[in-house]
C-alpha positions as protocol buffer text, in pm:
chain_id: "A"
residue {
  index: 1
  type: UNK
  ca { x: 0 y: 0 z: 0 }
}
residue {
  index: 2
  type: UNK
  ca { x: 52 y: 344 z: -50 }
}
residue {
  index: 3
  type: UNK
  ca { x: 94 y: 619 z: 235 }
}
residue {
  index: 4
  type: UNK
  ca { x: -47 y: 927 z: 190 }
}
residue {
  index: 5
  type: UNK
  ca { x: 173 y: 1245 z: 183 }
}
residue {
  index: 6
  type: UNK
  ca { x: 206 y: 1598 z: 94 }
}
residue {
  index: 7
  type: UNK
  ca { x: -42 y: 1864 z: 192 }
}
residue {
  index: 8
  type: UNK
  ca { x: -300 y: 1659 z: 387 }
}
residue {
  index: 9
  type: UNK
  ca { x: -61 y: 1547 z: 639 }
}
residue {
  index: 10
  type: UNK
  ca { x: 125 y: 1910 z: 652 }
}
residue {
  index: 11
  type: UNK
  ca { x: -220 y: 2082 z: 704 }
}
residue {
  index: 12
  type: UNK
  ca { x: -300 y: 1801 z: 965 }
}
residue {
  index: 13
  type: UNK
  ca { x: -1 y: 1858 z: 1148 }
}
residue {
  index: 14
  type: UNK
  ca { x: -10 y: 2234 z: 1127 }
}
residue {
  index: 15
  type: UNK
  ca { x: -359 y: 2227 z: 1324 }
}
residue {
  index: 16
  type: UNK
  ca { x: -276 y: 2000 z: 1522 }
}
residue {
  index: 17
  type: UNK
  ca { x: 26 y: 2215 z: 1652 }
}
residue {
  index: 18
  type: UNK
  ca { x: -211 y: 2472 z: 1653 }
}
residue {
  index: 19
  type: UNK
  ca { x: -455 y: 2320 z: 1936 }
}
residue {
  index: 20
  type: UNK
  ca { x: -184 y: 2213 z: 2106 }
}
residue {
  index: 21
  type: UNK
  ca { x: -45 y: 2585 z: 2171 }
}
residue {
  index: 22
  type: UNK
  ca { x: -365 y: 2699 z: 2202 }
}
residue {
  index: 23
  type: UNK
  ca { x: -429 y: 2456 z: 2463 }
}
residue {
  index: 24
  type: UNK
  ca { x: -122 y: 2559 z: 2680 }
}
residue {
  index: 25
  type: UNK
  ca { x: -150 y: 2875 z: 2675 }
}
residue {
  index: 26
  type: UNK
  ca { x: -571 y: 2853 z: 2750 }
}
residue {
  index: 27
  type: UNK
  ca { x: -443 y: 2665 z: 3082 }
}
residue {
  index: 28
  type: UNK
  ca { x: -173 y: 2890 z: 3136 }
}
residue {
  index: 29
  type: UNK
  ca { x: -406 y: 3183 z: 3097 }
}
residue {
  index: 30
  type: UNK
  ca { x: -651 y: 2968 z: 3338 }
}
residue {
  index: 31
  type: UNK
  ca { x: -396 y: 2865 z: 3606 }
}
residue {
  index: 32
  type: UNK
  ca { x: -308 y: 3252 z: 3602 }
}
residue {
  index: 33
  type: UNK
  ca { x: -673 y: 3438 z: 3686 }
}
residue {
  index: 34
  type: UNK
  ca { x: -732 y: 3103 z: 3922 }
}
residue {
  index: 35
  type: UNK
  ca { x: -1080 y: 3076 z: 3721 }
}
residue {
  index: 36
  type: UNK
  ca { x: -1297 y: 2861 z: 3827 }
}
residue {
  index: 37
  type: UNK
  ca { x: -1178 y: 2796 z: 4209 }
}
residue {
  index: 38
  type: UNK
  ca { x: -1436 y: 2924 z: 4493 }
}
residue {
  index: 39
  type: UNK
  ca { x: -1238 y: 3092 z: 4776 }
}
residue {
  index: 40
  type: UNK
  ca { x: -1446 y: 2939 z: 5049 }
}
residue {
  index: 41
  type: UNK
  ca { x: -1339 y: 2621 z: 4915 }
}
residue {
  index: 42
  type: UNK
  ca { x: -1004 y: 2559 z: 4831 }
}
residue {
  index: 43
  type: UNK
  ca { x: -843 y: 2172 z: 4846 }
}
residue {
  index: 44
  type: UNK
  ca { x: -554 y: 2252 z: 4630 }
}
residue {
  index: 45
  type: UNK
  ca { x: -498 y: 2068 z: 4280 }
}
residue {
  index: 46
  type: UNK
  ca { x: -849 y: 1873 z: 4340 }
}
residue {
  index: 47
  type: UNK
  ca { x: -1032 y: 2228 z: 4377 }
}
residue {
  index: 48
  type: UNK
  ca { x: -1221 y: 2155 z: 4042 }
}
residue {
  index: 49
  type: UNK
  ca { x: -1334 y: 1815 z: 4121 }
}
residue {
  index: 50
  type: UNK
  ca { x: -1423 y: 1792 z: 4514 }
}
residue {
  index: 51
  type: UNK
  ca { x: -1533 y: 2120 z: 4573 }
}
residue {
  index: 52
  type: UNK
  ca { x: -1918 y: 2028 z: 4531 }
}
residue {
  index: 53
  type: UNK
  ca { x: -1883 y: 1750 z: 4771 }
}
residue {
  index: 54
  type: UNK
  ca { x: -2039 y: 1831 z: 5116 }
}
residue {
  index: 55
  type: UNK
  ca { x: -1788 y: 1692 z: 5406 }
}
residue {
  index: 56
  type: UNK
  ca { x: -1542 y: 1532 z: 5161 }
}
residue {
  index: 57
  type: UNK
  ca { x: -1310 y: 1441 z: 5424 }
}
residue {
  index: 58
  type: UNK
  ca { x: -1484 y: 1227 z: 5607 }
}
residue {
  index: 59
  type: UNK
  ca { x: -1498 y: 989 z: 5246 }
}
residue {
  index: 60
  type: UNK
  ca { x: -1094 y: 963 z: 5265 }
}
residue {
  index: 61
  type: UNK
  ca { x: -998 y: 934 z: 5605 }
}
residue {
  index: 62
  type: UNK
  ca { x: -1015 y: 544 z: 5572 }
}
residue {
  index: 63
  type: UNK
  ca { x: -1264 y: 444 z: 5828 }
}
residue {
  index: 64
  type: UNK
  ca { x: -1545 y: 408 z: 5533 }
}
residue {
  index: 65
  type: UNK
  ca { x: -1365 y: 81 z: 5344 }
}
residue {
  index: 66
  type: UNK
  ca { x: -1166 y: -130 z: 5560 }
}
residue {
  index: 67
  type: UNK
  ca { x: -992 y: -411 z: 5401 }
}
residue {
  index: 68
  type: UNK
  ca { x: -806 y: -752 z: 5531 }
}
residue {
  index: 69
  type: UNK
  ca { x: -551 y: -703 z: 5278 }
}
residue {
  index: 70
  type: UNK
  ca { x: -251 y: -373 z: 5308 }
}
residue {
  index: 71
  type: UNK
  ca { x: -270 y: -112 z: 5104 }
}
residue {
  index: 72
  type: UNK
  ca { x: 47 y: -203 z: 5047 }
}
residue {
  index: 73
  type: UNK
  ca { x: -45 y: -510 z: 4883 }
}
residue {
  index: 74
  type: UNK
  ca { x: -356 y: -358 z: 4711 }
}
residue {
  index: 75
  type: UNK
  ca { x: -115 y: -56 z: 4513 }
}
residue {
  index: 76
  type: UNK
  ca { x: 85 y: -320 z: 4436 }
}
residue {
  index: 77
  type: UNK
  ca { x: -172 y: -538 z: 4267 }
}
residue {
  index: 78
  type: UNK
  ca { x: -278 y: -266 z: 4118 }
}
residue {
  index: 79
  type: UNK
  ca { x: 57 y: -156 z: 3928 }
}
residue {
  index: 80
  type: UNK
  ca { x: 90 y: -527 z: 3837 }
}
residue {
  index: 81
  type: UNK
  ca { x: -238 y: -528 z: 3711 }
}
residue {
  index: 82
  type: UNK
  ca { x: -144 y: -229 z: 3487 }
}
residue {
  index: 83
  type: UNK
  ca { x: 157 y: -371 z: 3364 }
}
residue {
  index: 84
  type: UNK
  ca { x: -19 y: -646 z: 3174 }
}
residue {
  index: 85
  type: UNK
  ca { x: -294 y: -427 z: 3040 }
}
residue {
  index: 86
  type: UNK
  ca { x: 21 y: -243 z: 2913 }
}
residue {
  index: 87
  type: UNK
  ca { x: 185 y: -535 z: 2796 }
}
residue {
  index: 88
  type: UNK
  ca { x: -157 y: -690 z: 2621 }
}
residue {
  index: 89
  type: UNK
  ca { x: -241 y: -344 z: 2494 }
}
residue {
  index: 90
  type: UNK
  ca { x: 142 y: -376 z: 2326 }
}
residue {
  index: 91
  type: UNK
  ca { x: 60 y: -748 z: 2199 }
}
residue {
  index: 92
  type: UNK
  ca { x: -251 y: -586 z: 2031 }
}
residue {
  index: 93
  type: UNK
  ca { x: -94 y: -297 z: 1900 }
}
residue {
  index: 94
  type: UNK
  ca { x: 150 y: -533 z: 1711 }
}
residue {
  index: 95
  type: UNK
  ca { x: -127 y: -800 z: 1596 }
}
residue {
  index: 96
  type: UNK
  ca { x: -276 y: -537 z: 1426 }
}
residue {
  index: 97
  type: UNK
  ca { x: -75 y: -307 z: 1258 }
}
residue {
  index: 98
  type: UNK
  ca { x: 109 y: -652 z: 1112 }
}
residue {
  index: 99
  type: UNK
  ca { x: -271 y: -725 z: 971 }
}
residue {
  index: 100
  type: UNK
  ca { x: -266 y: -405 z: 807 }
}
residue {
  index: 101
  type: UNK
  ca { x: 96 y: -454 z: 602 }
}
């Protein structure tokens, strides 16, 4: 097969480079003013996210899920399990782009 070249993938790139400044300098711009955070509420970097929640802390402090196993043990099945999703997603990535050659 035949890749495709020339302006298509110039004009592709060039907008794509485009949203990508535009992007940064948005959440520069963003980060900046603070937009968007609520003075009375303010839980650092997860302002945007928790700041509707009503007594937030007392969902984190650990006494809501209690578990026989470590957490420890559970972040570390965790990363393993993550590793093989990486790995199949790697397998899969091969399989396929070999079926399209």
């Amino acid at each position: 097969m035949k890749k495709k070249t020339g302006k298509k993938k110039n004009l592709f790139s060039m907008v794509n480079y485009t949203v990508l400044v535009l992007t940064i300098i948005a959440a520069v711009y963003i980060m900046a003013n603070g937009l968007g955070l609520i003075d009375g509420l303010d839980f650092g970097a997860g302002a945007y996210y928790y700041a509707d929640i009503p007594q937030f802390a007392k969902y984190v402090d650990g006494s809501c899920y209690t578990s026989p196993v470590s957490m420890k043990v559970l972040i570390a099945l965790f990363l393993i399990w993550g590793f093989f999703m990486y790995k199949l997603w790697g397998w899969i990535e091969k399989k396929i782009s070999k079926n399209k050659i």
